[in-house]
C-alpha positions as CSV (number, residue, x, y, z in Angstrom):
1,X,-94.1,-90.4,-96.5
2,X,-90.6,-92.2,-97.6
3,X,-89.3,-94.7,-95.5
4,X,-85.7,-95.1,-94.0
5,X,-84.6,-97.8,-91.8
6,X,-82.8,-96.5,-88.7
7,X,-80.3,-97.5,-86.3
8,X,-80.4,-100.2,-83.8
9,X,-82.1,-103.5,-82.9
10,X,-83.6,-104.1,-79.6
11,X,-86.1,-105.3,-77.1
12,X,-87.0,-104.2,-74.1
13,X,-88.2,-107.6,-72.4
14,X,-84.7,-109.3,-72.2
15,X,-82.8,-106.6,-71.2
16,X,-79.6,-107.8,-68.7
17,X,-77.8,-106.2,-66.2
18,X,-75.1,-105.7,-68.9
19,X,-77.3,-103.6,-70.8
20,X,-76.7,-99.5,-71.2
21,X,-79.9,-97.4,-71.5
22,X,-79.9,-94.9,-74.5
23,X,-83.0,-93.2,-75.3
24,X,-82.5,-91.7,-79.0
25,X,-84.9,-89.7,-81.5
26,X,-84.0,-89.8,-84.9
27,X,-85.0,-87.8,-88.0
28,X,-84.2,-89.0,-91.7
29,X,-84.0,-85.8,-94.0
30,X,-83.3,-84.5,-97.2
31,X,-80.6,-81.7,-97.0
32,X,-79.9,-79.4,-100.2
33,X,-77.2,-78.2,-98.8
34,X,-74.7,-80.4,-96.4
35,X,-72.7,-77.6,-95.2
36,X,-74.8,-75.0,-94.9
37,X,-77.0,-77.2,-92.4
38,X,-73.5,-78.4,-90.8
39,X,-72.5,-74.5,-89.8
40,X,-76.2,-73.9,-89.1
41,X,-75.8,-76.4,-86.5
42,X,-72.8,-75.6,-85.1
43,X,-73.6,-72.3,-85.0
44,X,-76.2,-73.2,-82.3
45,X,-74.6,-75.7,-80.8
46,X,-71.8,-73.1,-79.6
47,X,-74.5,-71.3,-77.9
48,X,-75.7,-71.9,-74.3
49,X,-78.6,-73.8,-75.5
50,X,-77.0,-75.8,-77.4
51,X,-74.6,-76.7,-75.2
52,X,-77.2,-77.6,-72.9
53,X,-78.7,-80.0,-75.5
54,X,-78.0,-84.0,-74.9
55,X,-75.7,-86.1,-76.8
56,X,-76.5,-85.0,-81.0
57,X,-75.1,-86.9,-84.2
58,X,-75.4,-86.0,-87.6
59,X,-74.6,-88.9,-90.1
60,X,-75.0,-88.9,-94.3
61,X,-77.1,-91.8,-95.7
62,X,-74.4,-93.7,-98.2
63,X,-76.4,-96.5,-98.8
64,X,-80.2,-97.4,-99.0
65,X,-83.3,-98.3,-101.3
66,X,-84.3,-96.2,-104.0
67,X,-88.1,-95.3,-102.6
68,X,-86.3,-93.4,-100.0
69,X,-85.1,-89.5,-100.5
70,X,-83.9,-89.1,-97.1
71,X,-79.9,-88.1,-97.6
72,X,-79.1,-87.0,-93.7
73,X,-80.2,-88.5,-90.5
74,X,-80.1,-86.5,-87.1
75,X,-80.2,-88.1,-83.9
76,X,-80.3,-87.2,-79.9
77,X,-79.6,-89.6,-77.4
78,X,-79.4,-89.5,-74.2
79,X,-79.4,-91.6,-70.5
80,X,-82.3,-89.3,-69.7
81,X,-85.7,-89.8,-72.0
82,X,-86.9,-86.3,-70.1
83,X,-83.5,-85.1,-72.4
84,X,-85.3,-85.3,-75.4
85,X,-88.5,-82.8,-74.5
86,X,-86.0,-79.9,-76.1
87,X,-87.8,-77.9,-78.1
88,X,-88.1,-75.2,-75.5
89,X,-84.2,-75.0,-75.8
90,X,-84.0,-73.8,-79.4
91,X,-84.7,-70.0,-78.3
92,X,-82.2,-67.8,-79.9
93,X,-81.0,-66.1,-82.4
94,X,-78.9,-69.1,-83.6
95,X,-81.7,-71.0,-83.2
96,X,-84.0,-68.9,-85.4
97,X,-81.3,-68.6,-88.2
98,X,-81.1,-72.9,-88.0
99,X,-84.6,-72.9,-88.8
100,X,-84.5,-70.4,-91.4
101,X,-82.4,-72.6,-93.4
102,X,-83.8,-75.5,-92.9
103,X,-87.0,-74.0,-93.7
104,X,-85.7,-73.7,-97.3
105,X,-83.1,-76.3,-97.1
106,X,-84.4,-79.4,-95.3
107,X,-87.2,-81.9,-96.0
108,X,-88.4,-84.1,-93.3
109,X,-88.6,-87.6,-94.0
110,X,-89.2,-89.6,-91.0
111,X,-89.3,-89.6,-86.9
112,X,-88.3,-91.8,-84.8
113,X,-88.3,-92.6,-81.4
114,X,-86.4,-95.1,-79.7
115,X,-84.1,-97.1,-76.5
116,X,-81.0,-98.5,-77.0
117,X,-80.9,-101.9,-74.9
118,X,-77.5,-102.9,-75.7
119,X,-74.9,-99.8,-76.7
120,X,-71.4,-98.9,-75.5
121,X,-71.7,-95.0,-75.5
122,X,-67.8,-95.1,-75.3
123,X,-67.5,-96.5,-79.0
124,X,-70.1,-93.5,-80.6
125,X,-67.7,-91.8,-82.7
126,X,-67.4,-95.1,-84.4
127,X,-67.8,-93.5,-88.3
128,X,-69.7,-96.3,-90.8
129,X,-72.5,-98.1,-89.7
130,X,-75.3,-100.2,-90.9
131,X,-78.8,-100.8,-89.4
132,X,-80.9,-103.9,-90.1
133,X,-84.3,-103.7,-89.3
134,X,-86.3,-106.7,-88.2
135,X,-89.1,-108.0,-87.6
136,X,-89.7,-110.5,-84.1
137,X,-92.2,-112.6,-83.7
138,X,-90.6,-113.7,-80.5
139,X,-88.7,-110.9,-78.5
140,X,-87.6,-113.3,-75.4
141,X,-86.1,-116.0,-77.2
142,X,-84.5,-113.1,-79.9
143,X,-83.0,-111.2,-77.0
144,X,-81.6,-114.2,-75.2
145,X,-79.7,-115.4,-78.4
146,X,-78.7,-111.9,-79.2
147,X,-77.1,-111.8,-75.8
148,X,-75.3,-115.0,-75.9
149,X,-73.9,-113.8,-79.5
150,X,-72.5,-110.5,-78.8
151,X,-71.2,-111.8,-76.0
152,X,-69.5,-114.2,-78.0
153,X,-68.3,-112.0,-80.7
154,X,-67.8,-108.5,-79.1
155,X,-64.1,-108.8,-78.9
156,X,-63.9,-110.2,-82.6
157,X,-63.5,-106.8,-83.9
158,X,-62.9,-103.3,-82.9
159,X,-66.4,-101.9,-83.2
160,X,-69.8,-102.1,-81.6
161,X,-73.2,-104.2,-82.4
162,X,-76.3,-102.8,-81.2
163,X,-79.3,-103.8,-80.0
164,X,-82.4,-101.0,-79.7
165,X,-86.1,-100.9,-79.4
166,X,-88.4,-98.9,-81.8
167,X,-91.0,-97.4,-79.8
168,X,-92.6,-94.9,-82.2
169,X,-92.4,-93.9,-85.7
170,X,-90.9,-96.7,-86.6
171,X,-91.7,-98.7,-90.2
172,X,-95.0,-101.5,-90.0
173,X,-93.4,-104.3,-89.1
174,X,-90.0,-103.0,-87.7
175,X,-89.8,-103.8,-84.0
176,X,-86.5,-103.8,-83.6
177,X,-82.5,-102.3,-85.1
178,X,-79.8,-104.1,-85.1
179,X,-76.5,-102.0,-85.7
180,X,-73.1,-103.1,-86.5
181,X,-70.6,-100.1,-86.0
182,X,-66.6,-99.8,-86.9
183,X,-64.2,-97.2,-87.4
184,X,-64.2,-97.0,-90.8
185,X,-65.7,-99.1,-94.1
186,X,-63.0,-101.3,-94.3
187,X,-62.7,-102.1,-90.7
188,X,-66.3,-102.9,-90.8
189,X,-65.7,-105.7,-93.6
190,X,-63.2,-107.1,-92.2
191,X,-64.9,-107.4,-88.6
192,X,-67.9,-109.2,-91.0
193,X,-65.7,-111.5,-92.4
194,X,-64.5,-112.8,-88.7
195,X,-67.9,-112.9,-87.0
196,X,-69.5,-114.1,-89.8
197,X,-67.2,-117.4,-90.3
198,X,-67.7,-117.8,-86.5
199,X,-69.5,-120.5,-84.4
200,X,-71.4,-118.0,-82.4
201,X,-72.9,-116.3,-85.8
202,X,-73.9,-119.8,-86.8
203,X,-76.1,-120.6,-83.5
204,X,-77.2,-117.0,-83.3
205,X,-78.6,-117.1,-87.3
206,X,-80.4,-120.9,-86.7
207,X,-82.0,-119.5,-83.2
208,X,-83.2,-116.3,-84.6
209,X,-84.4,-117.4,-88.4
210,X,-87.6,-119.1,-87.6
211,X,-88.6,-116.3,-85.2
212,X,-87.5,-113.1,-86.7
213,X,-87.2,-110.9,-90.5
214,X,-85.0,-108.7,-91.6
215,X,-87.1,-106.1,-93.8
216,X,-84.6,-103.8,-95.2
217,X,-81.1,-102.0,-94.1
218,X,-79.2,-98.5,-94.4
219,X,-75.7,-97.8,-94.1
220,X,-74.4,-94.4,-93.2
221,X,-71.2,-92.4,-92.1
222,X,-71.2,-90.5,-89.0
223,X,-70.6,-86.5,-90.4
224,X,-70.1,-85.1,-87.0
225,X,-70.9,-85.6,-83.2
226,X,-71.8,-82.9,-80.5
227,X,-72.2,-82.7,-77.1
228,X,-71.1,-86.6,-76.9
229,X,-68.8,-86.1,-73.6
């Protein structure tokens, strides 16, 4: 199966009282047809049951290595894990029809499941992100520089970095994501350039080298968001 390196960094030892609980399950695909899925989707999601669904994005994959075929990644999230257990709610004709096409249209690539540890839900329409995932050899010391860093740099920049925890599905090797979210390409550069040239970058990157990896990244650009509200 191809890989793809999802969203969000995170460890569930060092979590702080600061902290916002997001349990997420992601699945990397291969879509023939981008709008076709798009008004499948919709299509159910104007329905009871899917309005009944938890939070739901639906980003395209701009930017990753060439073993990977994966072009769309879906994703639920929620403050409630029992949210995700939804299969149940796909029982309509909508329904049906969505897995018609994506019977002919859409190849599964990868699954994963996941908790954010550190995630403003208010900033999730932010549109271009990328993902790091890493490796820790050492979650406790990781997760206390992490939080001394974003704390540090969170008002740098107009966007949001994430820290999540990869429960199952994930890569060998990937324990954690790290995410790094702004409103637009651009915006995300330039947010880059100011934390990067920062003090608080400079601790954060000697604390974390000697106990951590990064093993690969994605970037992607958010297509469209339901039930986010």
């Amino acid at each position: 199966m191809k890989k793809l390196f999802f969203t969000l960094a995170l460890v569930a030892t060092f979590l702080t009282a600061n902290a916002q609980n997001v349990y997420w399950s992601c699945y990397a695909m291969k879509v023939d047809d981008p709008e076709g899925f798009v008004k499948a989707f919709d299509a159910f999601m104007a329905t009871e049951s899917g309005k009944s669904l938890p939070g739901v994005g639906l980003s395209q994959i701009q930017f990753n290595n060439t073993t990977n075929d994966a072009t769309h990644q879906l994703c639920f999230f929620s403050p409630n894990p029992d949210d995700l257990q939804m299969l149940s709610k796909f029982n309509n004709v909508e329904a049906a029809l969505l897995q018609m096409f994506a019977k002919e249209n859409v190849e599964m690539e990868q699954s994963i499941l996941g908790n954010s540890l550190v995630f403003d839900v208010s900033k999730v329409d932010l549109t271009f992100t990328v993902s790091y995932a890493i490796d820790v050899e050492d979650p406790i010391a990781y997760g206390k520089a992490f939080m001394e860093f974003h704390k540090a740099v969170s008002k740098m920049f107009d966007g949001d970095i994430q820290l999540h925890e990869a429960i199952a599905g994930q890569n060998s090797g990937d324990t954690h994501y790290m995410n790094a979210s702004a409103k637009s390409m651009g915006d995300w550069f330039k947010g880059k350039e100011k934390i990067f040239s920062s003090k608080a970058f400079q601790t954060f990157a000697t604390k974390v080298r000697p106990i951590s990896n990064i093993t690969n990244s994605v970037g992607w650009t958010q297509v469209k968001l339901w039930n986010a509200n």
